[in-house]
PyMOL Python script that loads the backbone (N, CA, C, O; Angstrom):
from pymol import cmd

cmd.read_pdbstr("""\
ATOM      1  N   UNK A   1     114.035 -26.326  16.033  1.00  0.00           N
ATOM      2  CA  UNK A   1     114.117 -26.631  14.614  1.00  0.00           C
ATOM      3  C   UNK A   1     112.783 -27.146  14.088  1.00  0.00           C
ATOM      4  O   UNK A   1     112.260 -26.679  13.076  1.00  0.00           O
ATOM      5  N   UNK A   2     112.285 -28.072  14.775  1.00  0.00           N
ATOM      6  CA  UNK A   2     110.739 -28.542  14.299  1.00  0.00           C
ATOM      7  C   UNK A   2     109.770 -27.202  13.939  1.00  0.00           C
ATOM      8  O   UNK A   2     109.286 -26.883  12.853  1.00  0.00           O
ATOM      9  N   UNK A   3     109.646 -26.396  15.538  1.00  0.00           N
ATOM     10  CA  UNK A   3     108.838 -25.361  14.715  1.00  0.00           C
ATOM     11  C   UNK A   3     108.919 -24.183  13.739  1.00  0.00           C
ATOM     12  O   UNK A   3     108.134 -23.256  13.537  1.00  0.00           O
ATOM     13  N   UNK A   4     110.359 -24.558  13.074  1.00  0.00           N
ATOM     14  CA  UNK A   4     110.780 -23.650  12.330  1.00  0.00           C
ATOM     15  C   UNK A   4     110.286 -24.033  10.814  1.00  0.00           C
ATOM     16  O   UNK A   4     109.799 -23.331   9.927  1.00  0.00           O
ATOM     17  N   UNK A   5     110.599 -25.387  10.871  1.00  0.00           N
ATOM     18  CA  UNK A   5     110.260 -26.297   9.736  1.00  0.00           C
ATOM     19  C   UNK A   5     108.913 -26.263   9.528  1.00  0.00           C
ATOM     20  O   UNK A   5     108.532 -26.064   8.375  1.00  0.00           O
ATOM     21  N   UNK A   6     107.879 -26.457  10.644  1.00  0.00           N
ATOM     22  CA  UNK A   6     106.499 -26.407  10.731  1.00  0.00           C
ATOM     23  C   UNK A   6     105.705 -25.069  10.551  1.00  0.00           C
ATOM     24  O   UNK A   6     104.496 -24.977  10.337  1.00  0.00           O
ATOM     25  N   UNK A   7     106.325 -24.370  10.637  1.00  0.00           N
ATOM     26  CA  UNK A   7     106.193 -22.771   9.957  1.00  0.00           C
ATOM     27  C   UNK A   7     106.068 -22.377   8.579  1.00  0.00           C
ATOM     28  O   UNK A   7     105.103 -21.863   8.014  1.00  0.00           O
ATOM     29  N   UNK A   8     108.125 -22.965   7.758  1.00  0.00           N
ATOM     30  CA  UNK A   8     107.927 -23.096   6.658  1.00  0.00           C
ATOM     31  C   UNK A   8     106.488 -23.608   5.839  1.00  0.00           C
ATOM     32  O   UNK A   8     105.865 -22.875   5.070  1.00  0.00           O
ATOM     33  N   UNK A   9     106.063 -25.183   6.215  1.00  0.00           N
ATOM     34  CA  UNK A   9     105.080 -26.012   5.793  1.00  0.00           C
ATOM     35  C   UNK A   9     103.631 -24.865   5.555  1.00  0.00           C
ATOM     36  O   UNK A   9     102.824 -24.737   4.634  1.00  0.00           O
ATOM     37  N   UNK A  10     103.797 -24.234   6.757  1.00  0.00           N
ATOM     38  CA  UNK A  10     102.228 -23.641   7.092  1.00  0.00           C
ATOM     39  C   UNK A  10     102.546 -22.762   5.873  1.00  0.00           C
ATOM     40  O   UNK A  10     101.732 -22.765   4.949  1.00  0.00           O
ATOM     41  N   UNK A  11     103.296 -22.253   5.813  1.00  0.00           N
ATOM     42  CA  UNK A  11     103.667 -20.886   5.098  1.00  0.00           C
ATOM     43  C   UNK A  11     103.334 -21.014   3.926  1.00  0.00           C
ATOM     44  O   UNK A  11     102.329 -20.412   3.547  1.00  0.00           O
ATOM     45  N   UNK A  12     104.318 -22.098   2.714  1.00  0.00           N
ATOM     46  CA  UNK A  12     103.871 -22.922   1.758  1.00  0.00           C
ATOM     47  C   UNK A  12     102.138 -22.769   1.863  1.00  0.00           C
ATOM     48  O   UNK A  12     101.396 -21.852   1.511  1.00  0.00           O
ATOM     49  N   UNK A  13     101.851 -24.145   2.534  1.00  0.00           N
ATOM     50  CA  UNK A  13     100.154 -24.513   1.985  1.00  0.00           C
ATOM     51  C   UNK A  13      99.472 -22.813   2.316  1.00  0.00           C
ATOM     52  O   UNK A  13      98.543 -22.595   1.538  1.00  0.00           O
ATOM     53  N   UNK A  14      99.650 -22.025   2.953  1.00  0.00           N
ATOM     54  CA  UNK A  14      98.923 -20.733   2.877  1.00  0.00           C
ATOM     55  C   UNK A  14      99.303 -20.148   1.685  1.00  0.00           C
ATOM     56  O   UNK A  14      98.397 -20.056   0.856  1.00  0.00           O
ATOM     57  N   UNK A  15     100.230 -19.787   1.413  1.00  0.00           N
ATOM     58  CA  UNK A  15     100.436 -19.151  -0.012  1.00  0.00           C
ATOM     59  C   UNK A  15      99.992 -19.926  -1.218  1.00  0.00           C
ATOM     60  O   UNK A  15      99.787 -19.454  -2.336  1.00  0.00           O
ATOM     61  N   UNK A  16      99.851 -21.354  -0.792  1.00  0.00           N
ATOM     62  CA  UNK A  16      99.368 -22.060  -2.199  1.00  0.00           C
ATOM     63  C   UNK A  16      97.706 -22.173  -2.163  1.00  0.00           C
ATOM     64  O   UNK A  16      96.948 -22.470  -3.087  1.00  0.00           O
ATOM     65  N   UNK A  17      97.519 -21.966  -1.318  1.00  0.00           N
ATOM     66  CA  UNK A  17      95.735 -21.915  -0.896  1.00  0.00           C
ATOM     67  C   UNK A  17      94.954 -20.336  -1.326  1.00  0.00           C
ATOM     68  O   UNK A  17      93.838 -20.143  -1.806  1.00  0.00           O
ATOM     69  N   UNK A  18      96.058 -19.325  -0.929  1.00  0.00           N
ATOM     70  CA  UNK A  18      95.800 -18.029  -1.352  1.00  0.00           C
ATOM     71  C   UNK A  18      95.970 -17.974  -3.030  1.00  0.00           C
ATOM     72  O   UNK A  18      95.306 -17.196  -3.715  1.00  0.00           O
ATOM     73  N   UNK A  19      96.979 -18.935  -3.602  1.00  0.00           N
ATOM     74  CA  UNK A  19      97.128 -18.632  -4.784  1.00  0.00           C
ATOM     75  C   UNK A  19      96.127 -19.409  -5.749  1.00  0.00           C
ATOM     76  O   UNK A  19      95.810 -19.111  -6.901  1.00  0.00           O
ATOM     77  N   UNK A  20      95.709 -20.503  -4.958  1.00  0.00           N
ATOM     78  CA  UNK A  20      93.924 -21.018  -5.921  1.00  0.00           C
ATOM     79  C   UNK A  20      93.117 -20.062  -5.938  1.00  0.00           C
ATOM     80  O   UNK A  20      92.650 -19.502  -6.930  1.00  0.00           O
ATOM     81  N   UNK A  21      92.822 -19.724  -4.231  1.00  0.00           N
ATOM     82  CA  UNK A  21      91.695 -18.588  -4.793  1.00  0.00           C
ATOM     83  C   UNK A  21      91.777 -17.422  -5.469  1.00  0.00           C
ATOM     84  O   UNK A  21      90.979 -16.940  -6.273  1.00  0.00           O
ATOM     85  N   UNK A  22      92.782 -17.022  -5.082  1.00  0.00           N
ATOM     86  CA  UNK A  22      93.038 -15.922  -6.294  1.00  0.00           C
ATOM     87  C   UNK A  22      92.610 -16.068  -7.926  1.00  0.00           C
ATOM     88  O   UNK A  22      91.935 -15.393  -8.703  1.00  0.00           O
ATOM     89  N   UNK A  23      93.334 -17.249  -8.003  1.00  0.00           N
ATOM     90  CA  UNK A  23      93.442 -17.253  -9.240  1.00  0.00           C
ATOM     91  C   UNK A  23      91.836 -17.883  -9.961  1.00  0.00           C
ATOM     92  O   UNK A  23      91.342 -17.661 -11.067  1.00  0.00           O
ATOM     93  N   UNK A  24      91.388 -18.639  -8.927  1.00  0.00           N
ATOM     94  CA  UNK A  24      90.015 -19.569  -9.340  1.00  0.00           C
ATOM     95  C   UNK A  24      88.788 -18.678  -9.077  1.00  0.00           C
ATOM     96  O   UNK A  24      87.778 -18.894  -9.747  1.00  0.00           O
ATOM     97  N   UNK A  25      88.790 -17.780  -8.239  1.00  0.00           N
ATOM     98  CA  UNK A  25      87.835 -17.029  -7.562  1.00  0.00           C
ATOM     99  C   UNK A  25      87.577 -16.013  -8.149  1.00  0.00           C
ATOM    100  O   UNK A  25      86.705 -15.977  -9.017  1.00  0.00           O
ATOM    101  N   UNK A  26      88.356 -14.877  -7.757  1.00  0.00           N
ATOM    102  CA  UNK A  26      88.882 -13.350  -7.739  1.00  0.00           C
ATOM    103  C   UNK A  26      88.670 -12.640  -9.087  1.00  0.00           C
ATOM    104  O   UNK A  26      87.957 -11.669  -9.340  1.00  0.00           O
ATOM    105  N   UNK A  27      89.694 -13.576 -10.115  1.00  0.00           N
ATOM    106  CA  UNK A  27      90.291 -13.380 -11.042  1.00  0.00           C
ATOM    107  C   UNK A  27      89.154 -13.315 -12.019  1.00  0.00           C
ATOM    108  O   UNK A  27      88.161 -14.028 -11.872  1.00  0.00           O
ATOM    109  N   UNK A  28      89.297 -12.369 -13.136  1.00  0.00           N
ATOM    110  CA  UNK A  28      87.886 -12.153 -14.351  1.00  0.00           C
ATOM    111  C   UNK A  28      88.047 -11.094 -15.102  1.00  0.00           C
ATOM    112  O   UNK A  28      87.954  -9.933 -14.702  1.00  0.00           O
ATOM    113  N   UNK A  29      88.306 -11.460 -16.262  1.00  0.00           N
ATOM    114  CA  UNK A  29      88.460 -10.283 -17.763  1.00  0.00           C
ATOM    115  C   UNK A  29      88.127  -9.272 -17.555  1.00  0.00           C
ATOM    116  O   UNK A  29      87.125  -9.207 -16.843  1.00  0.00           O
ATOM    117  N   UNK A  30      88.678  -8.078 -17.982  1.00  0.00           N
ATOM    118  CA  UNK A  30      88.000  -6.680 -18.031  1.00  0.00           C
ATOM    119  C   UNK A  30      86.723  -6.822 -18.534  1.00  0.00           C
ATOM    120  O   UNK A  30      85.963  -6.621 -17.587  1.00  0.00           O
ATOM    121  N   UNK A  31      85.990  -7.102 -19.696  1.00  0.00           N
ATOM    122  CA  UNK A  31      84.542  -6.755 -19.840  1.00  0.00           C
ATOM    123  C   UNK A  31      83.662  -7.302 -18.570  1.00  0.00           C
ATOM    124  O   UNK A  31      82.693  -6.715 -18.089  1.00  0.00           O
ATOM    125  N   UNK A  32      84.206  -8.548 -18.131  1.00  0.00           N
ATOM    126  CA  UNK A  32      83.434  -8.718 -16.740  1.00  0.00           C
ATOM    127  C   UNK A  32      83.437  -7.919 -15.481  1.00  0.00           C
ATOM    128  O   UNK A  32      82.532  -7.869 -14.649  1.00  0.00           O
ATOM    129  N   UNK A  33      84.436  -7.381 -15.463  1.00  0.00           N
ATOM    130  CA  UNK A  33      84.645  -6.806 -14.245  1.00  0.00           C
ATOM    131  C   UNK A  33      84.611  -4.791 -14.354  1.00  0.00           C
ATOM    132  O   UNK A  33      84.893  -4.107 -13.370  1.00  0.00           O
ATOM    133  N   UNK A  34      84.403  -4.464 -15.080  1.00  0.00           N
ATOM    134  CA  UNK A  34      84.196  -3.271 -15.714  1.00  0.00           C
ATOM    135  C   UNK A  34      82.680  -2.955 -16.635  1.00  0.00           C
ATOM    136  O   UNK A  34      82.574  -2.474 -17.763  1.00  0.00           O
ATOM    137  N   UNK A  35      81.565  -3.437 -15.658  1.00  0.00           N
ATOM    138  CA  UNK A  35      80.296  -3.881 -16.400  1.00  0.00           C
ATOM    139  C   UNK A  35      79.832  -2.485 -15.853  1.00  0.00           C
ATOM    140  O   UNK A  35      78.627  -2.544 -15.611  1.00  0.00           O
ATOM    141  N   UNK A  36      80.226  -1.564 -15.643  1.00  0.00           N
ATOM    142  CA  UNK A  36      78.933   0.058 -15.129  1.00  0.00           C
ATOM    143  C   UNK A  36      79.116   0.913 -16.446  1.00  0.00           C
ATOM    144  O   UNK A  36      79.726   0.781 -17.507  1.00  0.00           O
ATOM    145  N   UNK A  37      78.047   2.131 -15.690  1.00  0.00           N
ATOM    146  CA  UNK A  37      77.830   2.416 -17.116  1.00  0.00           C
ATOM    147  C   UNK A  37      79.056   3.468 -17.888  1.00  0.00           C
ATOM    148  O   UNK A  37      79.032   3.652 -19.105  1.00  0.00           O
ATOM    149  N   UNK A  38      79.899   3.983 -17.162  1.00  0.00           N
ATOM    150  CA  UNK A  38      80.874   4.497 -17.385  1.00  0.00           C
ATOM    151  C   UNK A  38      81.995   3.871 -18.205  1.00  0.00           C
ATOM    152  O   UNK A  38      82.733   4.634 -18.828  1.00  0.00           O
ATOM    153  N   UNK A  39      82.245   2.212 -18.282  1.00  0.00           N
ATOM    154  CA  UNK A  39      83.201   1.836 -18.585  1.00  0.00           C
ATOM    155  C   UNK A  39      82.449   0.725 -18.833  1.00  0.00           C
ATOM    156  O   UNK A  39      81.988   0.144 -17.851  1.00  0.00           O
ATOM    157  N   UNK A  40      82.131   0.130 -20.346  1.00  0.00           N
ATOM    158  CA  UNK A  40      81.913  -0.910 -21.296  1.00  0.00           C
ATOM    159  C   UNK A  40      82.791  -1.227 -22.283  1.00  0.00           C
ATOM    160  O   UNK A  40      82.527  -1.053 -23.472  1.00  0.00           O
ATOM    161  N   UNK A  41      84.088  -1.800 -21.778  1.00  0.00           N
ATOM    162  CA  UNK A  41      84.866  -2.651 -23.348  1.00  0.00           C
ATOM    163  C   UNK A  41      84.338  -3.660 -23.456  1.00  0.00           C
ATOM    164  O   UNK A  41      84.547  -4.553 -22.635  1.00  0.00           O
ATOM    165  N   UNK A  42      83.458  -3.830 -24.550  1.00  0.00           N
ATOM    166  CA  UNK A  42      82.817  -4.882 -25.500  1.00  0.00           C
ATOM    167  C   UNK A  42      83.837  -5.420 -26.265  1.00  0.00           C
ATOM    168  O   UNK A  42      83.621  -6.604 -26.525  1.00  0.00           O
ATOM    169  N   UNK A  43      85.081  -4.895 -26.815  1.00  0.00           N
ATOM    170  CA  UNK A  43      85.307  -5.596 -27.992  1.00  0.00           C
ATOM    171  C   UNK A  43      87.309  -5.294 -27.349  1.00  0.00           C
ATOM    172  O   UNK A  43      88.032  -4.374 -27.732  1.00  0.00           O
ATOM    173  N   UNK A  44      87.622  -6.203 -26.524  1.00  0.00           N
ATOM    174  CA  UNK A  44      88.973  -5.607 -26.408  1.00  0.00           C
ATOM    175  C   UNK A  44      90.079  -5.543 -27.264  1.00  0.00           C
ATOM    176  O   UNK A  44      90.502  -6.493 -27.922  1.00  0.00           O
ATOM    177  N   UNK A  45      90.654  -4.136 -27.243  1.00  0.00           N
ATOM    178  CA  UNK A  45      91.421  -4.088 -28.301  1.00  0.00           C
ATOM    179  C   UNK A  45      91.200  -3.522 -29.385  1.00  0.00           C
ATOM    180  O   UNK A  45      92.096  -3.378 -30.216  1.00  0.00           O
ATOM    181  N   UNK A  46      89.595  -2.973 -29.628  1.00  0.00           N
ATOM    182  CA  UNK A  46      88.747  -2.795 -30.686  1.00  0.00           C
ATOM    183  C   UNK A  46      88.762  -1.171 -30.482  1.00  0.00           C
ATOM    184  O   UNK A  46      88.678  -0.502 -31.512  1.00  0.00           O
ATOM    185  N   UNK A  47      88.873  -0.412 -29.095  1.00  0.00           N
ATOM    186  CA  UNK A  47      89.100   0.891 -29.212  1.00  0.00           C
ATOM    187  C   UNK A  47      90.403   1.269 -29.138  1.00  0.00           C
ATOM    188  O   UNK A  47      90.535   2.025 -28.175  1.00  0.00           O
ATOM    189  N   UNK A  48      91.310   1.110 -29.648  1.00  0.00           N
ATOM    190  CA  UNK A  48      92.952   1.540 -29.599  1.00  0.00           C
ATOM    191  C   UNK A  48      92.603   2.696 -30.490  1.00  0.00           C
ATOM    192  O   UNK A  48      91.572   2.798 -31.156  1.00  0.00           O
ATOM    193  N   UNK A  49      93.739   3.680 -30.407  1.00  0.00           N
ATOM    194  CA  UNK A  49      93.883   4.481 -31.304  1.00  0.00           C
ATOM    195  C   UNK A  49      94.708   4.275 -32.422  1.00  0.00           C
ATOM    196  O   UNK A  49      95.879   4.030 -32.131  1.00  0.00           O
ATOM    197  N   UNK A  50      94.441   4.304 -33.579  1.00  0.00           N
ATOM    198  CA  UNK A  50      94.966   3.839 -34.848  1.00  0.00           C
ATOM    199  C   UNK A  50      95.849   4.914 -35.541  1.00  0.00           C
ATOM    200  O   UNK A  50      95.290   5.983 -35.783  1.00  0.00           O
ATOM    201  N   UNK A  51      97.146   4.775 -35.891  1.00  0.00           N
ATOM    202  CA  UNK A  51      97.959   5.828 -36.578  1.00  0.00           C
ATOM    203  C   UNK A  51      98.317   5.733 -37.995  1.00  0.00           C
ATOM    204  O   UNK A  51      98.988   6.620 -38.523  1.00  0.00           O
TER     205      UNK A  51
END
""", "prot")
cmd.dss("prot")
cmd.show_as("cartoon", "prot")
cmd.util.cbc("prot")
cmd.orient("prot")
C-alpha cells in the first residue's frame, strides 16, 4: 500500500511539474511562434475573410 500511495504522490508532482513548464516555457502566441517567411500573422484576426 505505501508504494502504491508513493506512486500516486510521484505521479501528481510529475504532472504538475510538466504542467509549469508547459505552460511557463513552451507556450507562445502565434505571431511568435510562426515568425518564417512563409507565415507572418501580424495582426490576428485582421486576415479573416469578410462576408
Amino acid at each position: 500500500m505505501k508504494a502504491f500511495i508513493a506512486a500516486i504522490v510521484v505521479a501528481v508532482a510529475v504532472a504538475a511539474g510538466a504542467a509549469y513548464v508547459l505552460d511557463n516555457r513552451f507556450q507562445m502566441t502565434s505571431p511568435e511562434a510562426f515568425t518564417t517567411e512563409g507565415a507572418r500573422p501580424n495582426s490576428p484576426g485582421g486576415n479573416l475573410v469578410q462576408f
